[in-house]
C-alpha positions as CSV (number, residue, x, y, z in Angstrom):
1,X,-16.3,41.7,21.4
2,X,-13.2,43.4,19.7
3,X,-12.6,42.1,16.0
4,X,-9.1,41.2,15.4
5,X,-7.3,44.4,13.2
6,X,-5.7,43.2,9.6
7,X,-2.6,44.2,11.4
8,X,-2.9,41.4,13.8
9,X,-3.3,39.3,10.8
10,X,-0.4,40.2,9.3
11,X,1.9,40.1,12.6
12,X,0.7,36.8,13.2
13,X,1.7,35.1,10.0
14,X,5.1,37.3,10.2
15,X,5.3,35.1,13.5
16,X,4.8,32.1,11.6
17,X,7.4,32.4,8.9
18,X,10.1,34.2,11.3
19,X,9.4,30.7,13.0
20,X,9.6,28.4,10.0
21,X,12.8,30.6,9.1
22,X,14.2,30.2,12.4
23,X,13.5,26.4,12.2
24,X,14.9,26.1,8.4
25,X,18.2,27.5,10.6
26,X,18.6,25.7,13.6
27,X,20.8,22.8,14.5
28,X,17.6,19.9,14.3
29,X,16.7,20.8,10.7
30,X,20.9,20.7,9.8
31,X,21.3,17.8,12.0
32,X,18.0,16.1,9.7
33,X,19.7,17.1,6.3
34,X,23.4,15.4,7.6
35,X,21.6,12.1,8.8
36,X,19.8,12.1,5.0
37,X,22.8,13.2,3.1
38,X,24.4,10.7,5.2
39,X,22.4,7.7,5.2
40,X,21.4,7.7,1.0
41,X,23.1,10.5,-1.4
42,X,26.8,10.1,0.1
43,X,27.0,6.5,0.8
44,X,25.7,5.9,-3.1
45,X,28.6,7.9,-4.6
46,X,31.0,6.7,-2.3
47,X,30.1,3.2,-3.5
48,X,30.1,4.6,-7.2
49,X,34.2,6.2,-6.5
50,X,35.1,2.7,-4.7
51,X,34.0,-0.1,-7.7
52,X,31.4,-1.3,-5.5
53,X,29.1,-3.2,-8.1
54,X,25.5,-2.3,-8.3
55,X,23.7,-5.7,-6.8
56,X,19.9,-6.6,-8.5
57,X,17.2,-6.4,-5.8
58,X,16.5,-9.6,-4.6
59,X,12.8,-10.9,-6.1
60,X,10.2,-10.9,-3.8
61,X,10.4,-10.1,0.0
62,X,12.2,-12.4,2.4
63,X,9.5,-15.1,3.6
64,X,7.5,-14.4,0.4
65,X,8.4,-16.9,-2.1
66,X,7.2,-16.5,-5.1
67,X,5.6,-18.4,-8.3
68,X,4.2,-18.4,-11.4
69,X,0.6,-18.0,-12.3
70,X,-0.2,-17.4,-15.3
71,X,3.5,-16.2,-16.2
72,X,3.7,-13.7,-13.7
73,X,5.5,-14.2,-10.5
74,X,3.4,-13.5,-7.3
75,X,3.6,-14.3,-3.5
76,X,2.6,-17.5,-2.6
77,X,0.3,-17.1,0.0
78,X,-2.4,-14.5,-2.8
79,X,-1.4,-16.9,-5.8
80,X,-4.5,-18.8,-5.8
81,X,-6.9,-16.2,-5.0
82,X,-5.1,-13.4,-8.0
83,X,-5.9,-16.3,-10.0
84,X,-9.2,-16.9,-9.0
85,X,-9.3,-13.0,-9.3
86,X,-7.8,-12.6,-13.0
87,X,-10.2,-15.6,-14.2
88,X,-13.3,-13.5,-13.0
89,X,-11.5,-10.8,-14.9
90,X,-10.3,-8.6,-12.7
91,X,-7.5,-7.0,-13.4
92,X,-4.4,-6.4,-11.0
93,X,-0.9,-4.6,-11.6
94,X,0.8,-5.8,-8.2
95,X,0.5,-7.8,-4.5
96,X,1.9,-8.6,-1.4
97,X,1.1,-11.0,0.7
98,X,2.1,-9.1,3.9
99,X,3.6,-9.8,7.1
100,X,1.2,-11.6,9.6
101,X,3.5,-11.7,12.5
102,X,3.7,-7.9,12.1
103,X,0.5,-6.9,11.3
104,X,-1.6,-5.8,13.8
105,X,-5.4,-5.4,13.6
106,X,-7.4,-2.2,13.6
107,X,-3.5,-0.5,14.1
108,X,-2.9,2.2,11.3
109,X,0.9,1.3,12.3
110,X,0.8,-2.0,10.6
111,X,-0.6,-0.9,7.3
112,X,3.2,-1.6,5.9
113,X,2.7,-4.7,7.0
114,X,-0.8,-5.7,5.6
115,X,-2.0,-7.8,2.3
116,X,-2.0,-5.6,-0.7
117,X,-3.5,-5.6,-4.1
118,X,-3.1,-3.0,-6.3
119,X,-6.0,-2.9,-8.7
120,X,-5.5,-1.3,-12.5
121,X,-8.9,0.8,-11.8
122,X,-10.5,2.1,-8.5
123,X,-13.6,0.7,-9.8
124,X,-12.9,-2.8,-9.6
125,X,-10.9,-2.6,-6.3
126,X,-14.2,-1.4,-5.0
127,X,-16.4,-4.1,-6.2
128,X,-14.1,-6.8,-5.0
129,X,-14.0,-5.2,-1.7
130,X,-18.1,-5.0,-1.8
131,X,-18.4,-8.8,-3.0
132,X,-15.9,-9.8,-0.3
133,X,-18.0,-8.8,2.3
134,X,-21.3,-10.4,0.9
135,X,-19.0,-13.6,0.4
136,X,-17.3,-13.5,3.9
137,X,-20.8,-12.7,5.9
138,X,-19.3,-12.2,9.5
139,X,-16.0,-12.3,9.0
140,X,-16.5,-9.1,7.2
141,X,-17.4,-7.6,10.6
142,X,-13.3,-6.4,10.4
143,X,-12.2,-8.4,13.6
144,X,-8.8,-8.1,11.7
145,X,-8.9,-4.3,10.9
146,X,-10.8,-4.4,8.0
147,X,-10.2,-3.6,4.3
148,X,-8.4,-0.1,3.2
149,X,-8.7,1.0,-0.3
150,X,-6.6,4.0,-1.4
151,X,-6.8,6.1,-4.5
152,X,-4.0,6.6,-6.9
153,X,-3.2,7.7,-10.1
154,X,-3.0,5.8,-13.4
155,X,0.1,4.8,-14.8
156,X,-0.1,7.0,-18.4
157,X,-3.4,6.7,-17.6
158,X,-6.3,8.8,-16.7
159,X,-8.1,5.9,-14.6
160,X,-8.1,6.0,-11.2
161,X,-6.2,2.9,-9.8
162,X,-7.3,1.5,-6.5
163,X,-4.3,0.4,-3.9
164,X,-6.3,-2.0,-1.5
165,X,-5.1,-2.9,1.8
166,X,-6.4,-5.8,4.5
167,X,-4.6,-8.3,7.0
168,X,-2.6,-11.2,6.0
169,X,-4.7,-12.9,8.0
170,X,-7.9,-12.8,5.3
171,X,-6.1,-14.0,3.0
172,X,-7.1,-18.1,3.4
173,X,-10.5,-17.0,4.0
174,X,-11.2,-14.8,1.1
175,X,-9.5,-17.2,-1.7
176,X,-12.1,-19.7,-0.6
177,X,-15.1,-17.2,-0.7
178,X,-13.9,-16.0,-4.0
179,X,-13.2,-19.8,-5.9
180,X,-16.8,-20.9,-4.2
181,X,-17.9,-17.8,-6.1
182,X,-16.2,-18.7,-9.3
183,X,-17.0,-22.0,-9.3
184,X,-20.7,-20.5,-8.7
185,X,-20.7,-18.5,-11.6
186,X,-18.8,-21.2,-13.9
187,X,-21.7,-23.7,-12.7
188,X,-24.8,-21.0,-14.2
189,X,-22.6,-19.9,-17.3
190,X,-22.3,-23.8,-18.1
């Protein structure tokens, strides 16, 4: 068996790069930069020569109405079960209550379009996931894809935050797992 030579090495990766360089050139990655340039940086300042006033974002997602609990605005849909969460004292910095029509189970397509919760600390968002699946039993078995928690970094923070993910369609049936549970644990602290 011949052993490839250190110049082999070397020609290969000079291959690679005369590719990438020949790529950086061509007419796809100039036609990419154009569509960008195009689509975001150049429409922006063209608004800014023309006057055209700079419009809020609309609150909340269309077919996500929102309302108040506890002074914060939230989908309607994950209102009663972040409340049920925060009373337990868990502690979340945002949600969505996803799109069911769109979401499609056990796709990794349709993440954009699942339930989120974003929890303040990896820790927590791990424990609530644990606890919903003692508190579902076999719905748990992820006949709707499942739960997905992702890591991300704290917000001027060095805790971990935890960015959890699971269908819109879980929804109704964790918020009643989790108030039986809080309605549980208010009954034995009483």
């Amino acid at each position: 068996m011949k052993l490839p030579r250190a110049r082999d090495a070397q020609r290969d990766l000079a291959s690679v790069k005369l590719s990438i360089a020949k790529w950086k050139r061509s007419d796809l990655a100039r036609d990419s930069f154009r569509r960008g340039w195009k689509g975001g940086y150049s429409l922006g300042r063209r608004d800014e020569r023309l006057g055209v006033p700079e419009t809020p974002a609309p609150r909340g997602l269309p077919n996500h109405p929102q309302v108040l609990v506890d002074g914060v605005e939230v989908d309607a849909r994950l209102a009663p079960l972040l409340h049920t969460m925060w009373t337990l004292g868990l502690d979340t910095q945002f949600s969505c209550q996803g799109d069911p029509d769109r979401y499609v189970p056990n796709h990794p397509g349709s993440w954009d379009a699942s339930a989120q919760i974003f929890f303040a600390d990896i820790d927590q968002a791990i424990k609530f996931v644990k606890k919903s699946k003692d508190l579902l039993g076999h719905l748990a078995i992820f006949p709707e894809g499942g739960f997905r928690v992702d890591v991300a970094d704290g917000i001027g923070s060095p805790t971990l935050r935890g960015d959890l993910r699971f269908s819109p369609e879980l929804i109704v049936p964790l918020t009643a797992a989790w108030e039986s549970f809080a309605a549980t644990v208010r009954a034995n602290s009483a």
